[in-house]
BALOBA-1460 file (C-alpha; in Angstrom, 3 decimals):
// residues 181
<rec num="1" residu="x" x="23.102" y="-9.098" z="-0.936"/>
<rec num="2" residu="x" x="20.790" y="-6.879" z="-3.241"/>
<rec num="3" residu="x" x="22.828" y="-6.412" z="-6.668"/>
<rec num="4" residu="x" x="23.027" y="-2.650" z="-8.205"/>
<rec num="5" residu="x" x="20.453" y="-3.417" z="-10.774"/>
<rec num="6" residu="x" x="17.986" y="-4.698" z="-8.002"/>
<rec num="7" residu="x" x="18.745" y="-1.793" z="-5.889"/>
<rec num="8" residu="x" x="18.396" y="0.517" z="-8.849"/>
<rec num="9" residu="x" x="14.931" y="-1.199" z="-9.526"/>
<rec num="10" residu="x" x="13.547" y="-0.467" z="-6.001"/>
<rec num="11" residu="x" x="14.839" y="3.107" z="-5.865"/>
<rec num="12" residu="x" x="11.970" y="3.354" z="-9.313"/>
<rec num="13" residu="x" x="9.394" y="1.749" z="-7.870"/>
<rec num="14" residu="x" x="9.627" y="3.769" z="-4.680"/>
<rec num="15" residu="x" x="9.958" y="7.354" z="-7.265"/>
<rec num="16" residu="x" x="6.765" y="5.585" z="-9.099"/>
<rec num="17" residu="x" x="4.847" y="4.494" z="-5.738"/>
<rec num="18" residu="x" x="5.211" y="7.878" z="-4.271"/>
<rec num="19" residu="x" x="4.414" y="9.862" z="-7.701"/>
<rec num="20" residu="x" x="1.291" y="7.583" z="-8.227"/>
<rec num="21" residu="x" x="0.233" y="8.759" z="-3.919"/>
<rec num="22" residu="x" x="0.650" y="12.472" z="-4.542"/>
<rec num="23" residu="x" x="-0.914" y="12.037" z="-8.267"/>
<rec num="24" residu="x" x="-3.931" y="11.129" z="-6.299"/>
<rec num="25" residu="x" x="-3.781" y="13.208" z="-3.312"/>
<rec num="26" residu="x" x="-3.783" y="16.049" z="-5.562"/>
<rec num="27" residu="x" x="-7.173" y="15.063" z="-6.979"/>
<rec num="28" residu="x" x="-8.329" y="15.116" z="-3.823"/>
<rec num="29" residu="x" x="-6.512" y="18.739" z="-2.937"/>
<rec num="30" residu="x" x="-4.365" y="17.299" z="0.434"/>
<rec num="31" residu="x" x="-1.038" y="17.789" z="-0.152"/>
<rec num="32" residu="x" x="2.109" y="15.537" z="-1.352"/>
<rec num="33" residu="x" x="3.634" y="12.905" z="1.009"/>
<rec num="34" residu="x" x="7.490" y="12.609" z="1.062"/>
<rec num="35" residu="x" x="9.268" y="9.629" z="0.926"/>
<rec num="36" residu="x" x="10.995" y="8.418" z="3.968"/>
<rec num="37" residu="x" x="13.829" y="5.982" z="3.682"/>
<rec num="38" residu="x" x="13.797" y="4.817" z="7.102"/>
<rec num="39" residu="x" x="9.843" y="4.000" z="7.018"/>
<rec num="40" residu="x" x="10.447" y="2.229" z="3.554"/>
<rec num="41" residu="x" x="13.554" y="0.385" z="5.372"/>
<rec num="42" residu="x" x="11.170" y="-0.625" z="7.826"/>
<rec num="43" residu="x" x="8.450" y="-1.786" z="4.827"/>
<rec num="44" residu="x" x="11.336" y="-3.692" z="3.073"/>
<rec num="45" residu="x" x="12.088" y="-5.460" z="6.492"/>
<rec num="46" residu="x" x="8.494" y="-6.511" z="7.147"/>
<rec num="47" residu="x" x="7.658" y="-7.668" z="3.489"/>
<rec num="48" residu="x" x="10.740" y="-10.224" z="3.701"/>
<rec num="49" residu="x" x="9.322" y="-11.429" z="6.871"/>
<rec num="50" residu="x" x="5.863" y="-11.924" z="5.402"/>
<rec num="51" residu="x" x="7.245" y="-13.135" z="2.544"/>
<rec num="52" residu="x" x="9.334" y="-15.561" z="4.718"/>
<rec num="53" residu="x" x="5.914" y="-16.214" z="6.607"/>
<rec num="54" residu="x" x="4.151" y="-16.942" z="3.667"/>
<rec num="55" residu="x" x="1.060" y="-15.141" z="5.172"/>
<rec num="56" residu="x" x="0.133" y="-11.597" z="5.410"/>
<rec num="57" residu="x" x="0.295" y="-9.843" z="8.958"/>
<rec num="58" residu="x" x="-0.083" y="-6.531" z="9.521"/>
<rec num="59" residu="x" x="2.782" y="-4.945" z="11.864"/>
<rec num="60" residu="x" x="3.097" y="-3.294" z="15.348"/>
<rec num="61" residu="x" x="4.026" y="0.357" z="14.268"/>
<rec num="62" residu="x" x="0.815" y="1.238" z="14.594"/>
<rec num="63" residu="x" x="1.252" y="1.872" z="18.000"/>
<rec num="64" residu="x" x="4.205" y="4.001" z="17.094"/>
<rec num="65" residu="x" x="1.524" y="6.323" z="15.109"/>
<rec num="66" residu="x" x="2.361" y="4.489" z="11.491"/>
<rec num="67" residu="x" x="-0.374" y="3.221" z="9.156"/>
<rec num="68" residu="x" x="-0.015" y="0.631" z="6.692"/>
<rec num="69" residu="x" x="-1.738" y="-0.755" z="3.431"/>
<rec num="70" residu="x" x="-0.130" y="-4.660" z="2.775"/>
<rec num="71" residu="x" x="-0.640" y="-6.898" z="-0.123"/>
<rec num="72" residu="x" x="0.058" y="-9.375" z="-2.097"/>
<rec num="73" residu="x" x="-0.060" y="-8.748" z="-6.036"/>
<rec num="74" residu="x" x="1.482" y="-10.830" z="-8.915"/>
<rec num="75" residu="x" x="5.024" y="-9.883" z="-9.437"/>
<rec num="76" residu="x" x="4.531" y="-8.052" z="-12.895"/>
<rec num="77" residu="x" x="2.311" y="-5.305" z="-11.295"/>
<rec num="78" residu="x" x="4.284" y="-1.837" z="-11.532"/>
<rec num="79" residu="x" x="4.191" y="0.807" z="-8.457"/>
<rec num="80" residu="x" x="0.884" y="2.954" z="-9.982"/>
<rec num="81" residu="x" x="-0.995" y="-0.446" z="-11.251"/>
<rec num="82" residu="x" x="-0.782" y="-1.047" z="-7.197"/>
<rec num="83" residu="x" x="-1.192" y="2.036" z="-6.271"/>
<rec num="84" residu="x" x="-4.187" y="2.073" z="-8.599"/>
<rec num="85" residu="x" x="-5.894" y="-1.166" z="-7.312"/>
<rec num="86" residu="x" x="-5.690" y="0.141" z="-3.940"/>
<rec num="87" residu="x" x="-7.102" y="3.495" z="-4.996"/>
<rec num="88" residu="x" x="-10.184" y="1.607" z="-6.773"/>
<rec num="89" residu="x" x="-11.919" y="1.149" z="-3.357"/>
<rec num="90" residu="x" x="-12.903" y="5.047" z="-3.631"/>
<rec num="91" residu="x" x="-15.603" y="3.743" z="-5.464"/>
<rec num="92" residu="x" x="-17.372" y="2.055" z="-2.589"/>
<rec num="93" residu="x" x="-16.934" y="5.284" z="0.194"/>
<rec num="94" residu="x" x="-19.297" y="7.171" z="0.688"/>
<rec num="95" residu="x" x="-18.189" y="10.653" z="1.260"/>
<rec num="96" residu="x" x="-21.542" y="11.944" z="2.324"/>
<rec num="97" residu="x" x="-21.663" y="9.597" z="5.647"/>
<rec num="98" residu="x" x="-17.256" y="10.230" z="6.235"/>
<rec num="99" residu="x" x="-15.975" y="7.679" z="8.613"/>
<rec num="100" residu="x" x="-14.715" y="3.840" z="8.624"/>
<rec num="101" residu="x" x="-16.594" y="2.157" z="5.813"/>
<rec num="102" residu="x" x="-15.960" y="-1.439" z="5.083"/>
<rec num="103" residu="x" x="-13.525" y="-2.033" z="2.274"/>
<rec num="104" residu="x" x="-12.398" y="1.695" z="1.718"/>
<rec num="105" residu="x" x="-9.395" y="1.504" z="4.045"/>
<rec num="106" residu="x" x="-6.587" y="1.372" z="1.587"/>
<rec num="107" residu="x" x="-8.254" y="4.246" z="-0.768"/>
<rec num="108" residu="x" x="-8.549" y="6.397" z="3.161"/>
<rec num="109" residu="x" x="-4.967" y="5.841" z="4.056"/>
<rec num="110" residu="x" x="-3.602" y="6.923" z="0.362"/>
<rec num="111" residu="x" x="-5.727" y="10.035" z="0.447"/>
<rec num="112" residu="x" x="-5.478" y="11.375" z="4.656"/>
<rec num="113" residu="x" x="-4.896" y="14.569" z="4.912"/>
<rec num="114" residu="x" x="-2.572" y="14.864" z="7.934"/>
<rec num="115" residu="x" x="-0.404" y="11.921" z="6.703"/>
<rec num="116" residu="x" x="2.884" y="13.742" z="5.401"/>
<rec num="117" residu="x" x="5.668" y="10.899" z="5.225"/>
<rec num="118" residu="x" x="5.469" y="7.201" z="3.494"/>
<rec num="119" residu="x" x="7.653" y="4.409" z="3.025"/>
<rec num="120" residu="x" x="7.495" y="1.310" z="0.692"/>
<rec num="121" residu="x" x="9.421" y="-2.045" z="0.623"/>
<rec num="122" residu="x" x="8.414" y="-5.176" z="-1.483"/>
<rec num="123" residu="x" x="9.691" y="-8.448" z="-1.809"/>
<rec num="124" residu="x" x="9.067" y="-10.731" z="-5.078"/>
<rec num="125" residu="x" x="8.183" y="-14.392" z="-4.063"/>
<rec num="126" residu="x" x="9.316" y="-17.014" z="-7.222"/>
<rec num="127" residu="x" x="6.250" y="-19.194" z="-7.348"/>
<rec num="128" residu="x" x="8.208" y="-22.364" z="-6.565"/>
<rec num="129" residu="x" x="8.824" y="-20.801" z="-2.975"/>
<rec num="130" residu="x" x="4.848" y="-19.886" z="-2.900"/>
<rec num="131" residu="x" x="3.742" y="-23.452" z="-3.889"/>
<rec num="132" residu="x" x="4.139" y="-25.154" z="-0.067"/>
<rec num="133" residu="x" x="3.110" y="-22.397" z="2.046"/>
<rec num="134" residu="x" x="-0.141" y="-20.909" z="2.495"/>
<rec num="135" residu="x" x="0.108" y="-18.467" z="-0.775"/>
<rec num="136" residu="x" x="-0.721" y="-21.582" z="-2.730"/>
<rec num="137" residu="x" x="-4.297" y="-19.871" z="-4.384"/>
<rec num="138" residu="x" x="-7.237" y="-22.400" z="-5.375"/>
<rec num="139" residu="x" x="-8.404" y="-19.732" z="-7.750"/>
<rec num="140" residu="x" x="-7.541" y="-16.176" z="-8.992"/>
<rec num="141" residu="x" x="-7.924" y="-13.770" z="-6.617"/>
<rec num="142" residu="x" x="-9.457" y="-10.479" z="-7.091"/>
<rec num="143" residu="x" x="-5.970" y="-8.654" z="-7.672"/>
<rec num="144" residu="x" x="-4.950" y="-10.829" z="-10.561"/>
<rec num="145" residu="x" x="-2.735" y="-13.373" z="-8.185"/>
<rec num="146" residu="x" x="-2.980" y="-16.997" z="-9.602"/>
<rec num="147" residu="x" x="-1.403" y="-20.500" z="-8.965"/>
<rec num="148" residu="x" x="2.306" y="-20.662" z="-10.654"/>
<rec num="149" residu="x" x="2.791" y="-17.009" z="-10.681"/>
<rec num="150" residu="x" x="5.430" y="-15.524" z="-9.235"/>
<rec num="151" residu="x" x="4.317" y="-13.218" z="-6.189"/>
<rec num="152" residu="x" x="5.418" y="-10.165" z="-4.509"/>
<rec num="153" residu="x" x="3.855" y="-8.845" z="-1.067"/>
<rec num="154" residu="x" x="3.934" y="-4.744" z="-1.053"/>
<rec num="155" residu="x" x="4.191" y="-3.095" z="2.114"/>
<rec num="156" residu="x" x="3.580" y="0.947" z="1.999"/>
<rec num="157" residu="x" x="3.913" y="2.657" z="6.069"/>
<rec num="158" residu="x" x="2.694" y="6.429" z="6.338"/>
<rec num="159" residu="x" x="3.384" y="8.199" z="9.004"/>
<rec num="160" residu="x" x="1.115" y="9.498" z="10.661"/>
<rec num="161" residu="x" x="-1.123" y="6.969" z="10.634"/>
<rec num="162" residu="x" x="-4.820" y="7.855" z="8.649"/>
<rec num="163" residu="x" x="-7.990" y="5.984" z="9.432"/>
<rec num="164" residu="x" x="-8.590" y="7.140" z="12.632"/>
<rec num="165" residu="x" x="-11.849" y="6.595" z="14.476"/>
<rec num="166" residu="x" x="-11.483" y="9.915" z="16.454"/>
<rec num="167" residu="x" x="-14.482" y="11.817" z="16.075"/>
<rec num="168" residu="x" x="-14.893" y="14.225" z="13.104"/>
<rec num="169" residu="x" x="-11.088" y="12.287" z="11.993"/>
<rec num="170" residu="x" x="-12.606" y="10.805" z="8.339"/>
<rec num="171" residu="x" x="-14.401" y="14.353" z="7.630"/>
<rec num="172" residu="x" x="-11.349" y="16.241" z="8.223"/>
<rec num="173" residu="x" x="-9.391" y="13.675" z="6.480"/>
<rec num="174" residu="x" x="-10.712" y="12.080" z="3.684"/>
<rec num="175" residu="x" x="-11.486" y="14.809" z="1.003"/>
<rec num="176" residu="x" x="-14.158" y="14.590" z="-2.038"/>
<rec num="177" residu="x" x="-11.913" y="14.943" z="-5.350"/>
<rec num="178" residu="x" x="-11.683" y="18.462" z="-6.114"/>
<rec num="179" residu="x" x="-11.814" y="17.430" z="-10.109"/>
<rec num="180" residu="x" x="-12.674" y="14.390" z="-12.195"/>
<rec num="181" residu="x" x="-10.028" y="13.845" z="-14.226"/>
């Protein structure tokens, strides 16, 4: 059973997740997503399974016209430090040439146009429960994640779905920022 103070805690990080989206989206002039609380009940479901899994899988909504982003990050990261990291990847797309570009894919979904709904769930992972399975890390990984730490897997749906290969989808889509600050 999640306590009132846990509960409290995700109901924050789900007001921070969704303010650190629309922050961003209005950069690049699409407008705001709205928070969905069945999508993030779904999110919350599948980041205990993967968390149970101990490996990260992306789900089968997609066929249902939802998009995901899924990670794992250490536990201490807040909602915008996340939603920052995935962000980041702007820096590699190439907005000249729109369309799927190779490690852009999280910055593309956070910024789509036509997606107007999103959902988050996120499970923390002690790192005694990350030691046997296949989280165990022989090194830091790029996010910050290191052996001993404790873990959390964040799963963020959006419905409808961005990155879509459709011709003329990632022009229509995936906006230049409208301002640099």
């Amino acid at each position: 059973m999640i306590s009132p103070e846990q509960d409290d805690e995700d109901d924050s990080f789900e007001q921070q997740f969704l303010q650190a989206h629309n922050e961003y989206r209005k950069k690049h002039g699409v407008p705001e997503l709205t928070l969905n609380q069945e999508l993030s009940e779904q999110a919350k479901n599948w980041a205990e399974k993967l968390a149970t899994r101990q490996y990260m899988a992306y789900c089968e909504l997609n066929v249902l016209g939802i998009g995901e982003n899924i990670t794992f990050f250490p536990a201490h990261m807040k909602a915008q430090e996340i939603v920052d990291y995935w962000y980041n990847e702007h820096k590699k797309y190439e907005f000249e040439t729109p369309g799927w570009q190779t490690g852009t894919n999280y910055f593309t979904q956070i910024i789509w146009r036509s997606t107007k709904e999103i959902g988050v769930g996120r499970k923390i992972m002690p790192a005694a429960e990350c030691e046997n399975g296949s989280l165990k890390l022989a090194k830091p990984q790029q996010n910050g994640t290191t052996i001993g730490e404790d873990k959390q897997i964040v799963v963020a749906f959006y419905r409808p779905a961005g990155n879509s290969n459709r011709a003329g989808q990632f022009a229509l889509n995936v906006q230049k920022p409208i301002n640099n600050h």
